[in-house]
N, C-alpha and C positions, 0 to 999 in steps of 0.2 A: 317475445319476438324482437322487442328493441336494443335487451339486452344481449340478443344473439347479431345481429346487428352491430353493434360497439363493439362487442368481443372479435368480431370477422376483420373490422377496420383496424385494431388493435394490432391483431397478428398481423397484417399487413405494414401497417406502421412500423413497428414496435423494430422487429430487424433492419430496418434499411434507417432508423436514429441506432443503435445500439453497434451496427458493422459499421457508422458512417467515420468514423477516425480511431478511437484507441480505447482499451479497457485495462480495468487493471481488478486482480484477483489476487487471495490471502489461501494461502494453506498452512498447515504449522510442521513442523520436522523435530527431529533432534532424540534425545532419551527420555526426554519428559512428553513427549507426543503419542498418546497410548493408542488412538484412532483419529479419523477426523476433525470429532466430538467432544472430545477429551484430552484433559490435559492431569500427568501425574506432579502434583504438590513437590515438592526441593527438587525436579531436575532440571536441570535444562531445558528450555523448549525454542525454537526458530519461528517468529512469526514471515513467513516467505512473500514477497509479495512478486506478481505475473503478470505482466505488461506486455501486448500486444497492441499490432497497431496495423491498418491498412491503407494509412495513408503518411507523404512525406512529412516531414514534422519541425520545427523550429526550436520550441518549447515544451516546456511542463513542467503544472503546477498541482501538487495535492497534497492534504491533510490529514491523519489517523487520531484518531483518538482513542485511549485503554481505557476500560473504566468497568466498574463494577457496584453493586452495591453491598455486596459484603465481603470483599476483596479488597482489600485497604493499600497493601504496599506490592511494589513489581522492583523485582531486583535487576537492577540492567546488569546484564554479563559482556565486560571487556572481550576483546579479542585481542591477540598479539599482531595480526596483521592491521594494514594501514586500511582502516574502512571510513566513511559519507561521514561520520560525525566524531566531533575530538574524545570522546570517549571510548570510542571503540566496540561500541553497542551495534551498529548496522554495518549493516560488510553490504558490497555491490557486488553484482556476476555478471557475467554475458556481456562486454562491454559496461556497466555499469560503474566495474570498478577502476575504472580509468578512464580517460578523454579519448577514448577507441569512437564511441556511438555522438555522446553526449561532448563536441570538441571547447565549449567555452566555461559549462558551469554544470557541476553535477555536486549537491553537496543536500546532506540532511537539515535540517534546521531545528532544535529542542524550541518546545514552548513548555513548561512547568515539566521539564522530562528527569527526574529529580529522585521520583519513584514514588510517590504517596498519590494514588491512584484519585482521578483522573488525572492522566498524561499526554501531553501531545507532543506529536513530532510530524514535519514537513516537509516535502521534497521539493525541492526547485533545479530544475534542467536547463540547459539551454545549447543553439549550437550556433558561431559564428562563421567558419567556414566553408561548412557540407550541410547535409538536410540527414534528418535523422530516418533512416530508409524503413521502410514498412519490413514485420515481420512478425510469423506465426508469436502463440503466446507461450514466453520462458521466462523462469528465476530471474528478476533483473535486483533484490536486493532481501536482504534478511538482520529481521529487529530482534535479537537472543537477550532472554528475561527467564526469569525464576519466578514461581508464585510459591511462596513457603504455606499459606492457610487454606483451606478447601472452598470452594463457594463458584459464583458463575462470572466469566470472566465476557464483555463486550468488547468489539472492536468496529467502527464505523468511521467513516468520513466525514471531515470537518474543516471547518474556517481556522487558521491562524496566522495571529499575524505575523510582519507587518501586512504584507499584501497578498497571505495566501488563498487565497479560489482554488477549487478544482479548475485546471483547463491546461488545455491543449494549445500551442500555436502552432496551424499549419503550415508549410511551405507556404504558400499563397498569401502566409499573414493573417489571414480569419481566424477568428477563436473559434475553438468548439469546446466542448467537455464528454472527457473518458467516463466510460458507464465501469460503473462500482459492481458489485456482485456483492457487498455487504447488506446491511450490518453483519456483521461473522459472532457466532456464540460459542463458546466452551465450556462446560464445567469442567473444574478443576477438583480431584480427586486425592485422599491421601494414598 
């Protein structure tokens, strides 16, 4: 009975923190993307990331991390166009890839992103002279990696530094923090 009780306040709760400012979601693409689930050994694969928001926005701050335990190395694959990080590994969309949404600071940040798994990399946003407008959830940037050995591959949220937290700053200046949809899992297959 009490446990149906907590479960009742839960679901009541649970939506109105979760819609209350902005979320952000991973899906993978590319020729190395075999389903969901899965991911195919030397090809390409796009980890996607989906950012929604329903409230006006200032900032934003968040952390990934790769990692595995018998997954040793992640090859970052360049791009030729100009993407968030000097290598050329995360490309932006939807306003992402320019000062359109995000007008003072939009840029990736490496922490040990090098490729000898675990890896981390960092977003920092920001906007000085508009608010960053509320809108359903799309592609706003993609991390392109190879895994050349088989085994299972983790992706979840993380602290890095100097000053990375998850969070949100909203118009009004109040911090909040975006609800994750990870840990994310994949095996990787030959």
């Amino acid at each position: 009975m009490m446990k149906s009780i907590v479960m009742a306040c839960a679901a009541l709760i649970l939506p109105a923190v979760s819609a209350g400012a902005a979320g952000v979601a991973m899906k993978i693409s590319g020729p190395g993307a075999v389903n969901d689930s899965t991911i195919k050994a030397g090809e390409k694969v796009s980890f996607d990331l989906y950012f929604a928001t329903d409230k006006e926005l200032k900032g934003f701050s968040a952390g990934f991390r790769f990692f595995s335990t018998d997954i040793k190395k992640m090859t970052h694959v360049s791009d030729t166009a100009k993407g968030l990080s000097k290598a050329g590994d995360i490309r932006g969309f939807n306003g992402w890839n320019d000062k359109s949404l995000w007008d003072f600071l939009n840029m990736a940040v490496p922490k040990n992103w090098e490729g000898d798994l675990p890896d981390t990399i960092g977003f920092i946003a920001a906007v000085a002279k508009k608010v960053y407008a509320p809108h359903k959830e799309m592609k706003v940037a993609s991390i392109t990696a190879i895994f050349s050995e088989p085994g299972t591959l983790m992706v979840d949220s993380t602290f890095y530094p100097p000053g990375g937290s998850w969070k949100i700053i909203l118009a009004d200046k109040k911090d909040a923090f975006p609800t994750w949809q990870g840990p994310y899992k994949w095996k990787v297959v030959k």
